[in-house]
Rosetta silent file (secondary structure, phi, psi, omega in degrees, C-alpha in Angstrom):
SEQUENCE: XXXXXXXXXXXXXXXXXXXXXXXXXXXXXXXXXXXXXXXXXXXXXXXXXXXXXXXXXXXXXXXXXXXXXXXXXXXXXXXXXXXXXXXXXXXXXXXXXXXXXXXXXXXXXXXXXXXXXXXXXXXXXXXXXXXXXXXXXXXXXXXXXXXXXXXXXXXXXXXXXXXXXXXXXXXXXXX
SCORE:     score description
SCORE:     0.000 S_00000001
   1 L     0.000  149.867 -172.874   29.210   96.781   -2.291 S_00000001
   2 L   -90.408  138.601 -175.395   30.620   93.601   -4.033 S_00000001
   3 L  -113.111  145.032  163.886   33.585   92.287   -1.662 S_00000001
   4 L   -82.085  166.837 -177.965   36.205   90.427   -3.516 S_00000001
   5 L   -89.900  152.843  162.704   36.587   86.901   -2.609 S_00000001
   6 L  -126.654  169.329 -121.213   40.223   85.895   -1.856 S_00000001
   7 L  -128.842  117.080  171.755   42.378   83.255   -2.453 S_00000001
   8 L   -34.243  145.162  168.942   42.481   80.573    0.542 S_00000001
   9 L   -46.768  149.537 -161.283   45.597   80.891    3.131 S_00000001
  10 H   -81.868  -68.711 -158.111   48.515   78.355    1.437 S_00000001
  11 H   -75.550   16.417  171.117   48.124   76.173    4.843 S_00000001
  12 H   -98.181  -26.912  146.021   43.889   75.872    4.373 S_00000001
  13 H   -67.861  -29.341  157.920   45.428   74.543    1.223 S_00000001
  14 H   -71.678  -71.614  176.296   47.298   72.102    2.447 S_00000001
  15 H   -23.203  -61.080  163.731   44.864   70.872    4.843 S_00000001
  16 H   -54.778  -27.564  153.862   42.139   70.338    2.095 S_00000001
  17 H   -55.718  -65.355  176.560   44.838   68.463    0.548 S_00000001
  18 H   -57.249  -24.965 -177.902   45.370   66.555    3.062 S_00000001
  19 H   -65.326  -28.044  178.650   41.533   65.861    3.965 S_00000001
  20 H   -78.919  -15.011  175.700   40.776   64.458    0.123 S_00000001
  21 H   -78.289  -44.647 -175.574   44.047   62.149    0.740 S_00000001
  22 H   -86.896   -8.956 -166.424   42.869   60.875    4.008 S_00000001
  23 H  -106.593  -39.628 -161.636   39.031   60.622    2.746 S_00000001
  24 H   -66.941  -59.859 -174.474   40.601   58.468   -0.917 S_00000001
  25 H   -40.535  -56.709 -167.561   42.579   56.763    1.569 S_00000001
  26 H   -89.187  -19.356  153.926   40.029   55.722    3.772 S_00000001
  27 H   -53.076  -49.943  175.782   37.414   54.805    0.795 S_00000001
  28 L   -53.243 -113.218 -145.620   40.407   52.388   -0.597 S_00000001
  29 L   -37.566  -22.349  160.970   40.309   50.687    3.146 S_00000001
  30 L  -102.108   24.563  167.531   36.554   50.358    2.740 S_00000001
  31 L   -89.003  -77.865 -166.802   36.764   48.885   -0.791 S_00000001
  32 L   -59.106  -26.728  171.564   38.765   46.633    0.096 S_00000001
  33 L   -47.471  -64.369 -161.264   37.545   45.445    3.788 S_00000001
  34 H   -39.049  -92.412  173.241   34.364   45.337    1.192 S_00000001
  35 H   -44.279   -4.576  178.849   35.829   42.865   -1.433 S_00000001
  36 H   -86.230  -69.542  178.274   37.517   40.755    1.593 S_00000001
  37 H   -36.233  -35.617 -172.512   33.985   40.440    2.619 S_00000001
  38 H   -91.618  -17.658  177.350   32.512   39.340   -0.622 S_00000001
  39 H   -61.212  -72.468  152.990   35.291   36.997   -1.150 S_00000001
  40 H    -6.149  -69.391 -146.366   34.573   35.534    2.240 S_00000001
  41 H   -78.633  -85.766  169.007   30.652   35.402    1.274 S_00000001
  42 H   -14.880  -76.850 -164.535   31.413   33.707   -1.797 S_00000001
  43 H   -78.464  -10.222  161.172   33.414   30.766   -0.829 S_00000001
  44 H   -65.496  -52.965 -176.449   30.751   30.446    2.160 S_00000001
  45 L   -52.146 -102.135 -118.134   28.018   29.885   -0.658 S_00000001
  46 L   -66.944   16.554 -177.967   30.046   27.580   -2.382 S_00000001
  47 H   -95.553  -50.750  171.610   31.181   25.649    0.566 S_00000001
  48 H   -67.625  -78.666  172.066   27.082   25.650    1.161 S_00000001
  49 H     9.580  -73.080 -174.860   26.429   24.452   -2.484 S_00000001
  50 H   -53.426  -32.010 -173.828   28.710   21.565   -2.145 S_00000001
  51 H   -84.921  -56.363 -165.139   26.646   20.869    1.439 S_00000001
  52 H   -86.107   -9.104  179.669   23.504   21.004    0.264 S_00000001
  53 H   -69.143  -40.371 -177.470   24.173   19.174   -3.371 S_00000001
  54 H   -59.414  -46.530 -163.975   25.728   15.901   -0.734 S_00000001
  55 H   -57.411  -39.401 -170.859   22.474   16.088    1.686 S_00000001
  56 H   -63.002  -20.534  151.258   20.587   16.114   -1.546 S_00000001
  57 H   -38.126  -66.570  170.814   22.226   12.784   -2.969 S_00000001
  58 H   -26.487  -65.649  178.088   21.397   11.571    0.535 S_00000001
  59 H   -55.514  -82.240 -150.198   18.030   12.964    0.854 S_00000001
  60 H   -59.932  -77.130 -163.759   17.373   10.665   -3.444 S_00000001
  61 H   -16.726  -64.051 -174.897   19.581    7.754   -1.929 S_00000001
  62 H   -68.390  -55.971 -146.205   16.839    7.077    1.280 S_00000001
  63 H   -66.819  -69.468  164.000   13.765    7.754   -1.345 S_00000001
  64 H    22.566 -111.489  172.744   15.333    5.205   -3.215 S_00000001
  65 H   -21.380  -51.052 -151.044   15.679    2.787   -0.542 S_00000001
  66 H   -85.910  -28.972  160.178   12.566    3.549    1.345 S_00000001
  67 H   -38.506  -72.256  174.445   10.518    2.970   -2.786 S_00000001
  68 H   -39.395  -29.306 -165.576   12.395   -0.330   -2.936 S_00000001
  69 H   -87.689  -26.335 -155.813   11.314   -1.459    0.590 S_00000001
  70 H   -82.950  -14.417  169.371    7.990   -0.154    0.290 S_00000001
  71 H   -77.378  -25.395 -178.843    7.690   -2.319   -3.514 S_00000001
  72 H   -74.862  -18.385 -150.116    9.064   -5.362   -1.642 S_00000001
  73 H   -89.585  -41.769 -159.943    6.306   -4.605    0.853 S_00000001
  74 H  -100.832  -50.270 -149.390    3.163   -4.207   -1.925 S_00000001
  75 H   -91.756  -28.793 -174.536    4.803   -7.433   -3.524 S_00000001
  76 H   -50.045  -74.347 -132.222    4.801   -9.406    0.160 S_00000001
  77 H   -88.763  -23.731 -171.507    0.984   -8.583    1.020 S_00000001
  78 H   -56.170  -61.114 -178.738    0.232   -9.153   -3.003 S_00000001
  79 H   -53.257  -38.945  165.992    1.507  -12.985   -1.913 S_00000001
  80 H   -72.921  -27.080 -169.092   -0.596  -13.057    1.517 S_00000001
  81 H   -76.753  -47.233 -155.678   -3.920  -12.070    0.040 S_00000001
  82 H   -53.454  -61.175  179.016   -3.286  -14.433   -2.695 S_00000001
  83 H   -44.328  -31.498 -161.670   -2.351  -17.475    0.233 S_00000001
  84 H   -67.732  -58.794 -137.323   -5.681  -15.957    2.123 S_00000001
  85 H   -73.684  -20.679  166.282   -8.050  -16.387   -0.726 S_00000001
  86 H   -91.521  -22.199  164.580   -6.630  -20.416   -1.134 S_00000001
  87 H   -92.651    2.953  166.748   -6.957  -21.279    2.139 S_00000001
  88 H   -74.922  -17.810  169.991  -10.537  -19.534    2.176 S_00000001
  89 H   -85.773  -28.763 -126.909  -11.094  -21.513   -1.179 S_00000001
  90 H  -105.642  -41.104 -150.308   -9.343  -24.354    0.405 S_00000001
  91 H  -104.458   -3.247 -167.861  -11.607  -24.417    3.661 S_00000001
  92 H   -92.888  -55.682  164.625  -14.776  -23.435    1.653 S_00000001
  93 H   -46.350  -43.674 -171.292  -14.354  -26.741    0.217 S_00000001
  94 H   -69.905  -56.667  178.550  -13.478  -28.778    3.367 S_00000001
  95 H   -55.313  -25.312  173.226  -16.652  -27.657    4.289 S_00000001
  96 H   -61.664  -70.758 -156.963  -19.046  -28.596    1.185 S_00000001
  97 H   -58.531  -44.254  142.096  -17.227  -31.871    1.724 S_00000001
  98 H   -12.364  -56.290  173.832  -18.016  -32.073    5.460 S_00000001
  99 H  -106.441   31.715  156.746  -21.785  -31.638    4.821 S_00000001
 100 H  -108.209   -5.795  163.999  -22.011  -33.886    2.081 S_00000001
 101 H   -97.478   -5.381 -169.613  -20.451  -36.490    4.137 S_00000001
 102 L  -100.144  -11.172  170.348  -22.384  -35.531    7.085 S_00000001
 103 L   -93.729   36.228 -171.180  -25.453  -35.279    4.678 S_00000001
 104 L   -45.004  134.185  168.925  -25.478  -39.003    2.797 S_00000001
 105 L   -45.196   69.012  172.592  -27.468  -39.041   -0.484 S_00000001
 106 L   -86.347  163.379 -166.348  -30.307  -41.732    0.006 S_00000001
 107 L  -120.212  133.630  156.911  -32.574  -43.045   -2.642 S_00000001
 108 L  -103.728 -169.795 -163.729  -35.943  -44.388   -1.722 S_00000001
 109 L   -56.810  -55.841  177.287  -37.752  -46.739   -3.842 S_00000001
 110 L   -83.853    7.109  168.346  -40.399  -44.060   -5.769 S_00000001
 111 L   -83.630  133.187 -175.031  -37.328  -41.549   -6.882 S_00000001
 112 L   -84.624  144.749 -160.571  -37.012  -41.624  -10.410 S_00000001
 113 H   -41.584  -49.992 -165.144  -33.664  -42.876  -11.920 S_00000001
 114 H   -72.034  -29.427  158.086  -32.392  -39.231  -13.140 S_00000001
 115 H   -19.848  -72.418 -177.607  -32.962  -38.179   -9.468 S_00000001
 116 H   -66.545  -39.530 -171.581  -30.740  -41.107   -8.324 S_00000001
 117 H   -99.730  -34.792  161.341  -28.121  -40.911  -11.116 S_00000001
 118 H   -41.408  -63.404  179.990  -27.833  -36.764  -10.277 S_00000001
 119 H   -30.445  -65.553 -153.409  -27.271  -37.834   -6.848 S_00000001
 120 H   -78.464  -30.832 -168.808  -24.646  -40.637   -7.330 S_00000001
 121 H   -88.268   -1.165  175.192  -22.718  -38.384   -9.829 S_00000001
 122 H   -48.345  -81.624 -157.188  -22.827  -35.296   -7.048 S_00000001
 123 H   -51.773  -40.719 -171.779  -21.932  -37.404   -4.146 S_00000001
 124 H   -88.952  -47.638 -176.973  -18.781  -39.274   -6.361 S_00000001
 125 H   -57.371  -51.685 -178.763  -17.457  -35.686   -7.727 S_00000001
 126 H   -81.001  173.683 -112.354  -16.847  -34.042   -4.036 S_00000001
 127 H    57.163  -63.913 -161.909  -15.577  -37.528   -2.891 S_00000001
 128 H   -94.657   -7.834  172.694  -13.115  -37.384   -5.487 S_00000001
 129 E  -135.427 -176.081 -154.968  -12.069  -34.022   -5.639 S_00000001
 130 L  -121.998  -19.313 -150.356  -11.781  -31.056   -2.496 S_00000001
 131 L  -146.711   77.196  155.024  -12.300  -28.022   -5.870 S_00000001
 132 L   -97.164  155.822  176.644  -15.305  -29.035   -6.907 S_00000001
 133 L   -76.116  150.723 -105.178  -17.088  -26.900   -9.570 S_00000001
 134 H  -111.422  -28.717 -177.704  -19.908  -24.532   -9.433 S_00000001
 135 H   -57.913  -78.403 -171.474  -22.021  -26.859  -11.702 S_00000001
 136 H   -42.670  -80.368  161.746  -21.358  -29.843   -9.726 S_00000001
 137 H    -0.823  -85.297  174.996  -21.873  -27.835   -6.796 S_00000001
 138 H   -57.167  -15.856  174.594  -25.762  -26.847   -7.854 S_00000001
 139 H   -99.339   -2.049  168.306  -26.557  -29.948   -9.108 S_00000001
 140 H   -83.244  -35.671  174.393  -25.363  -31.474   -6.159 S_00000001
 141 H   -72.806  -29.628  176.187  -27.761  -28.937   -3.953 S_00000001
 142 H   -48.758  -56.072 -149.168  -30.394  -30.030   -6.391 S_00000001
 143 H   -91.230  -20.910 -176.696  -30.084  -33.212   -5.752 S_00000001
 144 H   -90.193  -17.418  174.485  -29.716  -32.460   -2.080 S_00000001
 145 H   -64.848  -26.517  177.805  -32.521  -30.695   -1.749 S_00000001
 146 H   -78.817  -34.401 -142.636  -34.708  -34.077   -3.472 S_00000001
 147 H   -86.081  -45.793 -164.005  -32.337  -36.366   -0.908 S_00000001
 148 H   -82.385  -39.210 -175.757  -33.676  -34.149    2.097 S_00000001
 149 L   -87.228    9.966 -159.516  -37.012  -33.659    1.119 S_00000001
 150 L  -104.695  -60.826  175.776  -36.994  -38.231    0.376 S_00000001
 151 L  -106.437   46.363  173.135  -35.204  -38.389    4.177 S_00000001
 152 L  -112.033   22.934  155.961  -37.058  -35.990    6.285 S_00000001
 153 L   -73.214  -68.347 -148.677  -39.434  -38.875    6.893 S_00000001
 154 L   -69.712  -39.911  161.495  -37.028  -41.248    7.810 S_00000001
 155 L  -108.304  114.324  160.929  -34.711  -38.580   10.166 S_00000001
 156 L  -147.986   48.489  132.642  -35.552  -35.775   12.144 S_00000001
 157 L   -48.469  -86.945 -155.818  -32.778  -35.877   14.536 S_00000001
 158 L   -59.782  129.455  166.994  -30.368  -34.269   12.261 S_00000001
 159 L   -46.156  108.134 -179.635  -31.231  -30.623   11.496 S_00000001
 160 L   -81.488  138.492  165.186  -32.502  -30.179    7.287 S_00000001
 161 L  -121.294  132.876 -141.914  -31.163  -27.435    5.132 S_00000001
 162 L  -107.302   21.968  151.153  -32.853  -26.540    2.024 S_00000001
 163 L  -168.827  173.550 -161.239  -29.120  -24.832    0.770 S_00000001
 164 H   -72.877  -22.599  174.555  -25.763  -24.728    1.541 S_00000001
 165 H   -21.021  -65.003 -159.704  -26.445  -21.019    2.636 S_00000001
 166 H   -80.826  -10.583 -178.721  -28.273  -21.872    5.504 S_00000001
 167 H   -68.339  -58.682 -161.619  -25.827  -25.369    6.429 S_00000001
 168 H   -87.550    8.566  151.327  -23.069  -22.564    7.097 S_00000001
 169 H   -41.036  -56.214 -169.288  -25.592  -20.385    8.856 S_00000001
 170 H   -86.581  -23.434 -174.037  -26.396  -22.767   10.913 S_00000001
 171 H   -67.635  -59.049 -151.176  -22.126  -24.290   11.251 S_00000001
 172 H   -91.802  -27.009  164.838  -21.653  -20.484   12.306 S_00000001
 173 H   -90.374  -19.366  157.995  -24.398  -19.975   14.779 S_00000001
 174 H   -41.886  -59.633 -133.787  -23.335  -23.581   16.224 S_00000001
 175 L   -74.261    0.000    0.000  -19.716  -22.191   16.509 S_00000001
């Protein structure tokens, strides 16, 4: 048999009233709790925003700085090699002159004049200058090599070198 259904008691009506009132009711207090939260969330980002856009200012500011010091730094040691390489030019010199004064030019009697005139204009170019040239320089070794092979009779005390190679060879195995 089919039973009829019957119409809820008046107070199981009221109750289910009241339970969908108290359930809306308590969905509004978690809406809103909700949106309190995201409000909340929200001005924490932009409170972080603002924090990390300052470190990052910071953060460009030292590369900055630490570019500039490290260009003044590149332009410093630019200035020391350049100062090395003149007194290494400078002392490279002292020395040519040093064993052309410790190495006098003599002439004997049977050297023929262009020998002798090579000689005298060697020996008067490092004299007069400390940055002599590469020319003068070989024709001065030319000539010293004719000088040496004229007064290896006459000395052989003093150690001969048939280039300057082996003069600072020998300056550096002295030393």
């Amino acid at each position: 048999m089919m039973g009829k259904f019957r119409k809820p008691s008046k107070k199981s009506r009221n109750t289910s009233r009241q339970r969908k009132k108290n359930r809306k009711m308590r969905l509004i207090k978690n809406l809103k709790s909700k949106e309190e939260e995201v409000a909340d969330l929200q001005t924490q980002m932009i409170d972080f925003e603002k924090l990390v856009a300052a470190s990052g200012e910071r953060v460009f500011h030292e590369i900055n700085k630490c570019s500039h010091e490290n260009n003044n730094l590149v332009g410093w040691l630019k200035l020391y090699d350049e100062q090395i390489k003149n007194y290494q030019k400078e002392i490279y010199d002292l020395h040519l002159k040093l064993y052309f004064s410790q190495h006098p030019q003599t002439t004997t009697a049977t050297a023929s004049p262009a020998a002798t005139a090579s000689s005298a204009t060697a020996s008067s170019a490092t004299a007069s200058s400390a940055t002599a040239s590469s020319a003068t320089a070989s024709s001065a070794t030319a000539s010293s090599a004719t000088a040496s092979s004229a007064s290896s009779a006459t000395a052989s005390t003093q150690p001969q070198f048939k280039s300057l190679a082996d003069y600072f060879d020998y300056m550096k195995n002295q030393e």
